[in-house]
PDB file of N, CA, C, O and CB in Angstrom:
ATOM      1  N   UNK A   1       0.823  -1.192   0.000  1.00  0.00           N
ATOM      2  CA  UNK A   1       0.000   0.000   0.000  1.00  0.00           C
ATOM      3  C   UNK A   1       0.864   1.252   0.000  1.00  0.00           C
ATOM      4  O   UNK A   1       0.202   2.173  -0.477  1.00  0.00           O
ATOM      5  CB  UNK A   1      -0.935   0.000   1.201  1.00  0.00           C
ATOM      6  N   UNK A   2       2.112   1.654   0.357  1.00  0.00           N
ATOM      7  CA  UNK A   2       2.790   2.231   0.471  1.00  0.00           C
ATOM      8  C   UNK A   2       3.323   3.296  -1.117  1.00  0.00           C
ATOM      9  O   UNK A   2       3.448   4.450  -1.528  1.00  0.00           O
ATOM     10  CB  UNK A   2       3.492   1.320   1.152  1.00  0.00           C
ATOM     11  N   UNK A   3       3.455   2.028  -1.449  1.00  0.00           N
ATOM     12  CA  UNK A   3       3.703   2.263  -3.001  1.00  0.00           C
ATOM     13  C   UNK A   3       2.910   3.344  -4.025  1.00  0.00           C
ATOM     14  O   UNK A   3       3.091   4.243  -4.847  1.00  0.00           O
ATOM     15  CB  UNK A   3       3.436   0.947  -3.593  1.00  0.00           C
ATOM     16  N   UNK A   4       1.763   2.446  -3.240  1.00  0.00           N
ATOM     17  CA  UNK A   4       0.465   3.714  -4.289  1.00  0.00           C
ATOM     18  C   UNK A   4       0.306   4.464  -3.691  1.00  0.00           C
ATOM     19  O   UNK A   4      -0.280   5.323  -4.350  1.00  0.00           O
ATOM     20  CB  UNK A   4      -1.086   3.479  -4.759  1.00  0.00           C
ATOM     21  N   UNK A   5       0.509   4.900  -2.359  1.00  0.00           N
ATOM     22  CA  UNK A   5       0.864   6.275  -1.860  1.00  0.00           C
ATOM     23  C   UNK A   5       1.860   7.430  -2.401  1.00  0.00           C
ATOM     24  O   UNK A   5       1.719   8.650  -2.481  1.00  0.00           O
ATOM     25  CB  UNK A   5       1.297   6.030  -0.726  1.00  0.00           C
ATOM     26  N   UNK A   6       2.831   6.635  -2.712  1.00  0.00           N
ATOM     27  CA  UNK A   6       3.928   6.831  -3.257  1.00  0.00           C
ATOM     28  C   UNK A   6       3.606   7.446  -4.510  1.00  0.00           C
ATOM     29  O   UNK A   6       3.675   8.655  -4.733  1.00  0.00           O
ATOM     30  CB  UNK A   6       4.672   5.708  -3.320  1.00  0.00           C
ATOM     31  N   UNK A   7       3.164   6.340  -5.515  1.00  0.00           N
ATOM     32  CA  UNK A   7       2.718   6.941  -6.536  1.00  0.00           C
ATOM     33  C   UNK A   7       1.525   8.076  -6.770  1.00  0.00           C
ATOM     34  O   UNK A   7       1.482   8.980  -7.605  1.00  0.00           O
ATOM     35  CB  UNK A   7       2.518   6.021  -7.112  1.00  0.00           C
ATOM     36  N   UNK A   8       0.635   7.731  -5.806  1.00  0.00           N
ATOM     37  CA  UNK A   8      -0.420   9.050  -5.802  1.00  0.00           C
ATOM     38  C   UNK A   8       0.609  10.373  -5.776  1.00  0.00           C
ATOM     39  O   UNK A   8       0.381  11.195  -6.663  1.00  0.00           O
ATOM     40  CB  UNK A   8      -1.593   9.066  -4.211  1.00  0.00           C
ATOM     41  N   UNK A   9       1.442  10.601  -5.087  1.00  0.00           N
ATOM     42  CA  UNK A   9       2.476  11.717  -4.507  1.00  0.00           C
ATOM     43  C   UNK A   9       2.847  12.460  -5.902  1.00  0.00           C
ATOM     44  O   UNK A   9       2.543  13.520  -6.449  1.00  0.00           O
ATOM     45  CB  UNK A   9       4.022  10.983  -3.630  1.00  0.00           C
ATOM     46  N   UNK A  10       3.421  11.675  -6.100  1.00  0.00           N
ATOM     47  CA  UNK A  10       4.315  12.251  -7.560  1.00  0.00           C
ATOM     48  C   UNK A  10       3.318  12.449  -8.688  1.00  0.00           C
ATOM     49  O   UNK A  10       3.352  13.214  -9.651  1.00  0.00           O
ATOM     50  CB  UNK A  10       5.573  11.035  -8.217  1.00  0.00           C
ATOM     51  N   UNK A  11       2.566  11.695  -8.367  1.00  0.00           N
ATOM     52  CA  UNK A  11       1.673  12.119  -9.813  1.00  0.00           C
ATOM     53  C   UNK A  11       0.397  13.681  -9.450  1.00  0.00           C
ATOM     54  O   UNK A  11      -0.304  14.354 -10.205  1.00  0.00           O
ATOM     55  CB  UNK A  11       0.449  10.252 -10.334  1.00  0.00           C
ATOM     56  N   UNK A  12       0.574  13.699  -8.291  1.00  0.00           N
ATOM     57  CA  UNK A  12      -0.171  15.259  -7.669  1.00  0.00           C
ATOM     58  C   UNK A  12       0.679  16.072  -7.944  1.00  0.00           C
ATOM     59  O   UNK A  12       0.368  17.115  -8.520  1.00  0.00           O
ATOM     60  CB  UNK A  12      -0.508  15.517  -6.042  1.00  0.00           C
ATOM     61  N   UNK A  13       2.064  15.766  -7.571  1.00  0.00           N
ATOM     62  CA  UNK A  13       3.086  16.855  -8.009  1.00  0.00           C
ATOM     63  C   UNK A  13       3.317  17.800  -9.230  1.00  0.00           C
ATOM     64  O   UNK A  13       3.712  18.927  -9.529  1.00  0.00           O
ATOM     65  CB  UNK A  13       4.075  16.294  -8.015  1.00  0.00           C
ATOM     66  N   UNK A  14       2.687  16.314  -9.894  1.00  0.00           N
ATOM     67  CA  UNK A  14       3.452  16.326 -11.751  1.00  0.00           C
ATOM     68  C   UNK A  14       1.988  16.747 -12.892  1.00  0.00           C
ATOM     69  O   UNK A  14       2.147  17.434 -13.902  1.00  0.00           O
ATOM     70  CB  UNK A  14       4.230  14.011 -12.386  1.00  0.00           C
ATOM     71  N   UNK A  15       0.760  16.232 -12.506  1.00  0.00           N
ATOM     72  CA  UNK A  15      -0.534  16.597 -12.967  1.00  0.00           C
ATOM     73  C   UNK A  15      -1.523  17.365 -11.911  1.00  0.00           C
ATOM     74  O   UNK A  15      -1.585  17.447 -10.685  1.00  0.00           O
ATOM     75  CB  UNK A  15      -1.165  15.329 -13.431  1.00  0.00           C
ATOM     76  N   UNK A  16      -2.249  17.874 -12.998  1.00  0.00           N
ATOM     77  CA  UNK A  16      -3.214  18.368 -12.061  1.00  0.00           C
ATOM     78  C   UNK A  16      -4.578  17.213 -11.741  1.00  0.00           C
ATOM     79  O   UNK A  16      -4.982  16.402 -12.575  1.00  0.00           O
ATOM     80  CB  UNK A  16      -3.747  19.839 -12.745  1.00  0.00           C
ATOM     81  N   UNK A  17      -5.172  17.388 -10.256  1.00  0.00           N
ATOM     82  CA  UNK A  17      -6.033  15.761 -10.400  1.00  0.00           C
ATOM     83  C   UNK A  17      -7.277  16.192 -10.154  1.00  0.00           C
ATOM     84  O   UNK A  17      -8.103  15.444  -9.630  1.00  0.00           O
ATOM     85  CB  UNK A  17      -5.652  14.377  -9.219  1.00  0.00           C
ATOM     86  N   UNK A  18      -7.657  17.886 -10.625  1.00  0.00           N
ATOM     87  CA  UNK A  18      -8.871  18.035 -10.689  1.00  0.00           C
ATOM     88  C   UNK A  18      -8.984  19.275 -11.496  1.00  0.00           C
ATOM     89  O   UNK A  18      -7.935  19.853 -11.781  1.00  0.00           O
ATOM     90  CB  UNK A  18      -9.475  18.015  -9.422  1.00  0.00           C
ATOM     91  N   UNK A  19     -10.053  19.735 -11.881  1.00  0.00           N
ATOM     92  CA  UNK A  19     -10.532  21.160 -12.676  1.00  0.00           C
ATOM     93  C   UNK A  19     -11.285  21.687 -12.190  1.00  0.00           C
ATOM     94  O   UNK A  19     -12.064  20.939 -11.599  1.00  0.00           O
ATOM     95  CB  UNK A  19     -11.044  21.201 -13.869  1.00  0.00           C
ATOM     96  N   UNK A  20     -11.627  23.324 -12.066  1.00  0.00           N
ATOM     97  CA  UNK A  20     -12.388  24.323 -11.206  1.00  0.00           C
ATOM     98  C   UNK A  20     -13.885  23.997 -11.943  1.00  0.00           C
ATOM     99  O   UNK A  20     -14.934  24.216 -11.337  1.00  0.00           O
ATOM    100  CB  UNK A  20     -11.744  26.145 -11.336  1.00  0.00           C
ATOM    101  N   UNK A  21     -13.861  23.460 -13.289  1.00  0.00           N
ATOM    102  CA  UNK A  21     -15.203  23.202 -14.113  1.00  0.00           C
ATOM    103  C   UNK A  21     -15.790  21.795 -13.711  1.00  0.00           C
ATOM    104  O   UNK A  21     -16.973  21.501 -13.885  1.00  0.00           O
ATOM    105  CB  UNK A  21     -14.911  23.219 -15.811  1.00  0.00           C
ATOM    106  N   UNK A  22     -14.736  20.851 -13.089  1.00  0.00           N
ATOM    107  CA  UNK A  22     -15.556  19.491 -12.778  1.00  0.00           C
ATOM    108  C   UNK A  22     -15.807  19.113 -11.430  1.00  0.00           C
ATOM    109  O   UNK A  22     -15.073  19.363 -10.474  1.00  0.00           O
ATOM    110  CB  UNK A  22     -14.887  18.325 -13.311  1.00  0.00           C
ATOM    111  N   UNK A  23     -17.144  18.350 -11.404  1.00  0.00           N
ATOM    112  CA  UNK A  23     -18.099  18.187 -10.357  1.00  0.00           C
ATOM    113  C   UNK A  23     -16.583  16.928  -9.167  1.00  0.00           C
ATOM    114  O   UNK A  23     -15.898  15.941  -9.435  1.00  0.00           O
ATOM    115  CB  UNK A  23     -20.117  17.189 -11.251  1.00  0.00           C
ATOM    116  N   UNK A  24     -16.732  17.592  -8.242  1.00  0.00           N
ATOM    117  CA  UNK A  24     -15.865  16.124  -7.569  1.00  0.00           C
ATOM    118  C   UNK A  24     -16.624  15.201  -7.131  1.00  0.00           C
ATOM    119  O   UNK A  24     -17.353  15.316  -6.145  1.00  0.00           O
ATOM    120  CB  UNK A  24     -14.950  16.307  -6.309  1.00  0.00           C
ATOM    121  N   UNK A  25     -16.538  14.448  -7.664  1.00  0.00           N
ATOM    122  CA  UNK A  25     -16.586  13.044  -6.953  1.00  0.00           C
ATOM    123  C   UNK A  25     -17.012  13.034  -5.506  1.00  0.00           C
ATOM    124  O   UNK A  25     -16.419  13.729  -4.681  1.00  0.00           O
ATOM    125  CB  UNK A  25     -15.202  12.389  -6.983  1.00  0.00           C
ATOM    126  N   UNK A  26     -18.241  12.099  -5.114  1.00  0.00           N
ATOM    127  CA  UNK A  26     -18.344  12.009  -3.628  1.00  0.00           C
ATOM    128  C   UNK A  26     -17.564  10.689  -3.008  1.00  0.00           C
ATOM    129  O   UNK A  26     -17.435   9.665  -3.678  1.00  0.00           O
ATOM    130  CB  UNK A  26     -19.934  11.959  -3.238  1.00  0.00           C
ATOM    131  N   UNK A  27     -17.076  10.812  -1.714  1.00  0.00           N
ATOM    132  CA  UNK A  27     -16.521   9.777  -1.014  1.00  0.00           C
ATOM    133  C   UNK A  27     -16.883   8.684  -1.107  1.00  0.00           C
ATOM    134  O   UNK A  27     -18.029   8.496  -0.697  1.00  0.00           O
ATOM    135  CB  UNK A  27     -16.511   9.898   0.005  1.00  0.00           C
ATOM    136  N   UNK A  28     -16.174   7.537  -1.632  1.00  0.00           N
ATOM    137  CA  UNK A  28     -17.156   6.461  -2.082  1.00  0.00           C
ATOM    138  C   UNK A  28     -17.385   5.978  -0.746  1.00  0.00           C
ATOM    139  O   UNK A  28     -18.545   5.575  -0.823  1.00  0.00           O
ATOM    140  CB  UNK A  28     -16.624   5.285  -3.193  1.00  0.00           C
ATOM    141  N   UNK A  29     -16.929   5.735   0.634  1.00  0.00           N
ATOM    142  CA  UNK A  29     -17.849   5.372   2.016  1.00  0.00           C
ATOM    143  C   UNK A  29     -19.027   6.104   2.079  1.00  0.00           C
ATOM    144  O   UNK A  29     -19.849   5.661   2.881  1.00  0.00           O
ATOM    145  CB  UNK A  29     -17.131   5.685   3.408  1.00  0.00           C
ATOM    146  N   UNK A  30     -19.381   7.226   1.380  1.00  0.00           N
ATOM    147  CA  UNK A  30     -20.889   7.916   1.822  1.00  0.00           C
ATOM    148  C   UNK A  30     -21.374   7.246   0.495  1.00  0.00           C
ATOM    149  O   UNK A  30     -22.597   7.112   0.540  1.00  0.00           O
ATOM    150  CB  UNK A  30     -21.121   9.961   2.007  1.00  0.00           C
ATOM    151  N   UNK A  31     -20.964   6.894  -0.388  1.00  0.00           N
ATOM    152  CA  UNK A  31     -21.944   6.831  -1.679  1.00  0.00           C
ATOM    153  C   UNK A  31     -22.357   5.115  -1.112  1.00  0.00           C
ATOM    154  O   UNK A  31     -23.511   4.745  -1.331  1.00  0.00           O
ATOM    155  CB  UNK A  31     -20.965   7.089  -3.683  1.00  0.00           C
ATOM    156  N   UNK A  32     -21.759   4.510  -0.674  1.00  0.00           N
ATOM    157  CA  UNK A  32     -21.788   2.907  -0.229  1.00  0.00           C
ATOM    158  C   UNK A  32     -22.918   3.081   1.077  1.00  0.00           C
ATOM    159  O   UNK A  32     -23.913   2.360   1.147  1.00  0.00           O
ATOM    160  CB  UNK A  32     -19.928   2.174   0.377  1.00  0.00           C
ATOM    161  N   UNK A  33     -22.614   4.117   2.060  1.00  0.00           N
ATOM    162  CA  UNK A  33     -23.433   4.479   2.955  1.00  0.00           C
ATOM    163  C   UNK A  33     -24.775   4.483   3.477  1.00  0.00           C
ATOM    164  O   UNK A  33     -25.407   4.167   4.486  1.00  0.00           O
ATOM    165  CB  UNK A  33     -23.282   5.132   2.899  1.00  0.00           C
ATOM    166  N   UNK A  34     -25.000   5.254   1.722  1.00  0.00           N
ATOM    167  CA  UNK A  34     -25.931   6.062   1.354  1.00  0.00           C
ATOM    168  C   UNK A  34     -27.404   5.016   0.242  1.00  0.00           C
ATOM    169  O   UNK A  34     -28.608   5.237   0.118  1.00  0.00           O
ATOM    170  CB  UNK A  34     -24.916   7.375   0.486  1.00  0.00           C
ATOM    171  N   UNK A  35     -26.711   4.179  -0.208  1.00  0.00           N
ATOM    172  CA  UNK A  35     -27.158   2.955  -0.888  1.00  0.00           C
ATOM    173  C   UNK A  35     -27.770   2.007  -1.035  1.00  0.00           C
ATOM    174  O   UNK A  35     -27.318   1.404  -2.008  1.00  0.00           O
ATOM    175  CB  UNK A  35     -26.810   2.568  -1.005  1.00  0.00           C
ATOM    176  N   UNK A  36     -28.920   1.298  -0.420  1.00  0.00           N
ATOM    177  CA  UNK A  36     -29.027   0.185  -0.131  1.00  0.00           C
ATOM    178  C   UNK A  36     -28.626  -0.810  -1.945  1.00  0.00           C
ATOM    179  O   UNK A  36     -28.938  -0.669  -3.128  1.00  0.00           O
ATOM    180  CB  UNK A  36     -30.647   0.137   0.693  1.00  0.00           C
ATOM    181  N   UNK A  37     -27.733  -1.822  -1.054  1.00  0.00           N
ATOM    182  CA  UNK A  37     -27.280  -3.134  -2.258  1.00  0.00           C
ATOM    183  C   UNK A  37     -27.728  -4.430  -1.414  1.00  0.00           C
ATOM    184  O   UNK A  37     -27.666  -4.665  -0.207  1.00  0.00           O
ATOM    185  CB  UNK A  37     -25.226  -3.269  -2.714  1.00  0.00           C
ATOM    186  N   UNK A  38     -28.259  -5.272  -2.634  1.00  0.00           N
ATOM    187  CA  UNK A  38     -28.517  -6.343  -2.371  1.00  0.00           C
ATOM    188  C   UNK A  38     -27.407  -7.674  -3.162  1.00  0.00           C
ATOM    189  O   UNK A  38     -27.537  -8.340  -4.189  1.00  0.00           O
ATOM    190  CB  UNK A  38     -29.961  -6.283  -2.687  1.00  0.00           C
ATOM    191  N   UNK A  39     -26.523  -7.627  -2.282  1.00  0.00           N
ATOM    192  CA  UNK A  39     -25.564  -8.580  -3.115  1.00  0.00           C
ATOM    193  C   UNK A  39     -25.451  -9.946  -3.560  1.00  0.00           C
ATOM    194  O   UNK A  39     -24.510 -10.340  -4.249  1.00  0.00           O
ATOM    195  CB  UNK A  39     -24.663  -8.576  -2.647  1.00  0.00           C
ATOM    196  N   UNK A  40     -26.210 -10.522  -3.251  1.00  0.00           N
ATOM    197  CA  UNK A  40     -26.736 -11.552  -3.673  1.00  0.00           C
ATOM    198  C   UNK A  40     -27.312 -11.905  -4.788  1.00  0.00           C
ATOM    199  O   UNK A  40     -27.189 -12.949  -5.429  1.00  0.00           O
ATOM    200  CB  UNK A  40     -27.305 -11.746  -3.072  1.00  0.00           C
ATOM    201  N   UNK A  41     -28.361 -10.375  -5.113  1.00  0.00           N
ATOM    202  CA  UNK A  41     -29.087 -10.419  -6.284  1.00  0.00           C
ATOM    203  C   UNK A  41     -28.218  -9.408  -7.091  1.00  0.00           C
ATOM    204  O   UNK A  41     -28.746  -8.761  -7.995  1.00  0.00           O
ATOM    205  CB  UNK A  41     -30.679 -10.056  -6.108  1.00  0.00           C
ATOM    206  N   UNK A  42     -27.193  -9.290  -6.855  1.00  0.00           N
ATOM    207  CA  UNK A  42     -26.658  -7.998  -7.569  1.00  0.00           C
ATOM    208  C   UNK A  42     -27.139  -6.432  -7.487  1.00  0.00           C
ATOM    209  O   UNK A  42     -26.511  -5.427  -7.821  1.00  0.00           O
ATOM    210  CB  UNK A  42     -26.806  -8.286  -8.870  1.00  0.00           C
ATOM    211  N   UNK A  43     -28.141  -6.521  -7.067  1.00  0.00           N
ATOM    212  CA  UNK A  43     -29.009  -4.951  -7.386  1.00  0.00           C
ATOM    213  C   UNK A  43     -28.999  -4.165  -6.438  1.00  0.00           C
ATOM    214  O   UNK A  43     -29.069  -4.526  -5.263  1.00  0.00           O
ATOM    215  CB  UNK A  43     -30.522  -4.963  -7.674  1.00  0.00           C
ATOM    216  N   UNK A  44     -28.882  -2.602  -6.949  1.00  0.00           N
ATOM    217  CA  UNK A  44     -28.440  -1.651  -5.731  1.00  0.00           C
ATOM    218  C   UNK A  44     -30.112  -0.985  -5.654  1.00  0.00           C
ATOM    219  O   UNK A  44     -30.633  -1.133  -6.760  1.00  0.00           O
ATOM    220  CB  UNK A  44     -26.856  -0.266  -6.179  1.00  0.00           C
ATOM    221  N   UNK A  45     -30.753  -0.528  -4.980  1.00  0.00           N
ATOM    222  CA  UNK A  45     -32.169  -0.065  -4.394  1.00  0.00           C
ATOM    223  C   UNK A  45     -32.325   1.439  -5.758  1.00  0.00           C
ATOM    224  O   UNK A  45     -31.553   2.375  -5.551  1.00  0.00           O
ATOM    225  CB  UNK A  45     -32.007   0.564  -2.125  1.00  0.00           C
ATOM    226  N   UNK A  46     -32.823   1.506  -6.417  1.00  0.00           N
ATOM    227  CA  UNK A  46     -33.273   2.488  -7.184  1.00  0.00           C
ATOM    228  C   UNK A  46     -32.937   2.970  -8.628  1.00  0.00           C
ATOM    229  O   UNK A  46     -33.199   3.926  -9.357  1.00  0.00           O
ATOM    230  CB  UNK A  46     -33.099   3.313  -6.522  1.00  0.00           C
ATOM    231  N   UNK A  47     -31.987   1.431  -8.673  1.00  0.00           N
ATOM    232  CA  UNK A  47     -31.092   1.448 -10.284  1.00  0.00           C
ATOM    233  C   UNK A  47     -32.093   0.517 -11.156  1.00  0.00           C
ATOM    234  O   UNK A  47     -32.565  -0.560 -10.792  1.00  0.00           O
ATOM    235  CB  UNK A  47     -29.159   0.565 -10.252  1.00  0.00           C
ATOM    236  N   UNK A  48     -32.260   1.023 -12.102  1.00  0.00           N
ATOM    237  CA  UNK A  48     -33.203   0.029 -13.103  1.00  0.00           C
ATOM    238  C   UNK A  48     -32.173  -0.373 -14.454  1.00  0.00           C
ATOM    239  O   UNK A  48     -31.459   0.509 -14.932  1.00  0.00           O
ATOM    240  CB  UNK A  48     -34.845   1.025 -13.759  1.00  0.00           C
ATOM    241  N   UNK A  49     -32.162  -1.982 -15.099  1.00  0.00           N
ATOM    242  CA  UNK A  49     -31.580  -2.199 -16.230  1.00  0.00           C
ATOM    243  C   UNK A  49     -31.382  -1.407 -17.306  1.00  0.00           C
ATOM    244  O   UNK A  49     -32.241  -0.531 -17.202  1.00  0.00           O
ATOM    245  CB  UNK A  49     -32.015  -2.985 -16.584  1.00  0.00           C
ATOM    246  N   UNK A  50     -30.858  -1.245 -18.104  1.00  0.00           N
ATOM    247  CA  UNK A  50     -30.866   0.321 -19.233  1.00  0.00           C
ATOM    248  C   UNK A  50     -31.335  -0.744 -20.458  1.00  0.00           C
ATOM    249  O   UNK A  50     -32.116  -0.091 -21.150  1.00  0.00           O
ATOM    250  CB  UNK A  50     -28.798   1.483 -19.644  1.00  0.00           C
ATOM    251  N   UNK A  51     -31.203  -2.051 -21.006  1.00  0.00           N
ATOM    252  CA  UNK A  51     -31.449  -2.492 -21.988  1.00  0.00           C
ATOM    253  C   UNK A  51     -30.493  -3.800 -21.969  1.00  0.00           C
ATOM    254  O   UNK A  51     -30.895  -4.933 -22.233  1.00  0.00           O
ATOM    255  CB  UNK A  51     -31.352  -1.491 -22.990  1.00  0.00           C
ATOM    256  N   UNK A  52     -28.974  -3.419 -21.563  1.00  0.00           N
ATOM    257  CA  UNK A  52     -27.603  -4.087 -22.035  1.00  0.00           C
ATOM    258  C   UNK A  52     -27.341  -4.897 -21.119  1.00  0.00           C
ATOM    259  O   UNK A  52     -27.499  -4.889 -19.899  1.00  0.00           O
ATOM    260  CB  UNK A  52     -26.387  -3.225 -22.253  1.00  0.00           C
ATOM    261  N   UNK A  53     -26.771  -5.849 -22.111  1.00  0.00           N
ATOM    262  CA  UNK A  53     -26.697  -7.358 -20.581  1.00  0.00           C
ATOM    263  C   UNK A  53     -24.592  -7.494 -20.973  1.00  0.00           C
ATOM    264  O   UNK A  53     -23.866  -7.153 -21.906  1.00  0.00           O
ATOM    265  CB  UNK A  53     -28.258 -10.034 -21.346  1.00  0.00           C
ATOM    266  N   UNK A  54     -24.439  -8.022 -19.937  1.00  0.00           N
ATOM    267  CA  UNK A  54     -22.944  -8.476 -19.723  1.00  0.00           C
ATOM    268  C   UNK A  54     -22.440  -9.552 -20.207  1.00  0.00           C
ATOM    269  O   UNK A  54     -23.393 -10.261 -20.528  1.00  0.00           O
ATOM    270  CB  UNK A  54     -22.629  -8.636 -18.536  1.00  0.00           C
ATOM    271  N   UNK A  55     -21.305 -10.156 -20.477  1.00  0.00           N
ATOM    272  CA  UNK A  55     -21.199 -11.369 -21.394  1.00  0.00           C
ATOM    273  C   UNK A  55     -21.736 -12.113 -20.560  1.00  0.00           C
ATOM    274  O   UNK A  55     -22.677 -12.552 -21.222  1.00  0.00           O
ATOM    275  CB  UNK A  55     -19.861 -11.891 -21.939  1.00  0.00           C
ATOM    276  N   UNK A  56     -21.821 -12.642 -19.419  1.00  0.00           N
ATOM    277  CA  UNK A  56     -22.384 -13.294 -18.731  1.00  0.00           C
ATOM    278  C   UNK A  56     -23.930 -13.753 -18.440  1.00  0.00           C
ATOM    279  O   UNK A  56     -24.384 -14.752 -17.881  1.00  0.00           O
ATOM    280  CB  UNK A  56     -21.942 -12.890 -18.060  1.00  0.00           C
ATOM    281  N   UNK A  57     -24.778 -12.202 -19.267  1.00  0.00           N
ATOM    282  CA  UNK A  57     -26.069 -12.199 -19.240  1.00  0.00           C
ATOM    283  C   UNK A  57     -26.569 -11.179 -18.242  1.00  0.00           C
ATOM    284  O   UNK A  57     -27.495 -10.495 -18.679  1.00  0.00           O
ATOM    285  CB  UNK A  57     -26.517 -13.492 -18.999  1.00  0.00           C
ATOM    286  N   UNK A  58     -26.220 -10.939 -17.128  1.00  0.00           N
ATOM    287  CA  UNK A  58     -26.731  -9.780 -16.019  1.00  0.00           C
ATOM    288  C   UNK A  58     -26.751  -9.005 -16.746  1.00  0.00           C
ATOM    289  O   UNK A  58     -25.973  -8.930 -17.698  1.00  0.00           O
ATOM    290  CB  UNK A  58     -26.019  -9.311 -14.779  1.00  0.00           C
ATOM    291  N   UNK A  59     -27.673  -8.203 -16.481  1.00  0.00           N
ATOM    292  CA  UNK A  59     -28.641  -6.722 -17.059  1.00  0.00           C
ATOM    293  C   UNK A  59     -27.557  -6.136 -16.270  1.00  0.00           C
ATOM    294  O   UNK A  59     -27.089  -6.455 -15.177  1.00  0.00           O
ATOM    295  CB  UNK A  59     -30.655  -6.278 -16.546  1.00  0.00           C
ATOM    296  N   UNK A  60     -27.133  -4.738 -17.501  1.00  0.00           N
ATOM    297  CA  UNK A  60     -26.328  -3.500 -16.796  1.00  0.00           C
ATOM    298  C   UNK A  60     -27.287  -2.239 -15.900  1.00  0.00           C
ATOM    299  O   UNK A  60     -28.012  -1.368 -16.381  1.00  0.00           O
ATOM    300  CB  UNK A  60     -25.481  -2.664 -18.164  1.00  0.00           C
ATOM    301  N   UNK A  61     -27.079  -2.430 -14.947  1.00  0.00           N
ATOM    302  CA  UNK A  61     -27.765  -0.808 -14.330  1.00  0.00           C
ATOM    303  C   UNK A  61     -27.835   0.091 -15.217  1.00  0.00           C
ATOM    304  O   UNK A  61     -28.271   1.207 -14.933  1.00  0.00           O
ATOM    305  CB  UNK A  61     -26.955   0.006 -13.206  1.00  0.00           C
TER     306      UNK A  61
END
């Protein structure tokens, strides 16, 4: 884990890792939080299939 610390470092240094025009990202512990998932069935509480299934066959959110 150290490492990708490491690497997060230098690459903040060297790029920029956000823009004054883009929305940030919420904490993914509040977005998980915030969620109810049913993992078993795959399905998160308020996501409906769009049409597209996975090679496997599961419907994409």
């Amino acid at each position: 884990m150290q490492d990708v610390e490491y690497v997060k470092s230098v690459l903040a240094q060297e790029y920029e890792t956000s823009h004054p025009h883009e929305i940030e990202y919420p904490d993914l512990s509040d977005v998980i939080d915030g969620n109810e998932f049913g993992y078993p069935a795959g399905t998160v509480f308020g996501e409906k299939p769009n049409g597209s299934k996975s090679p496997e066959g599961h419907d994409y959110l």
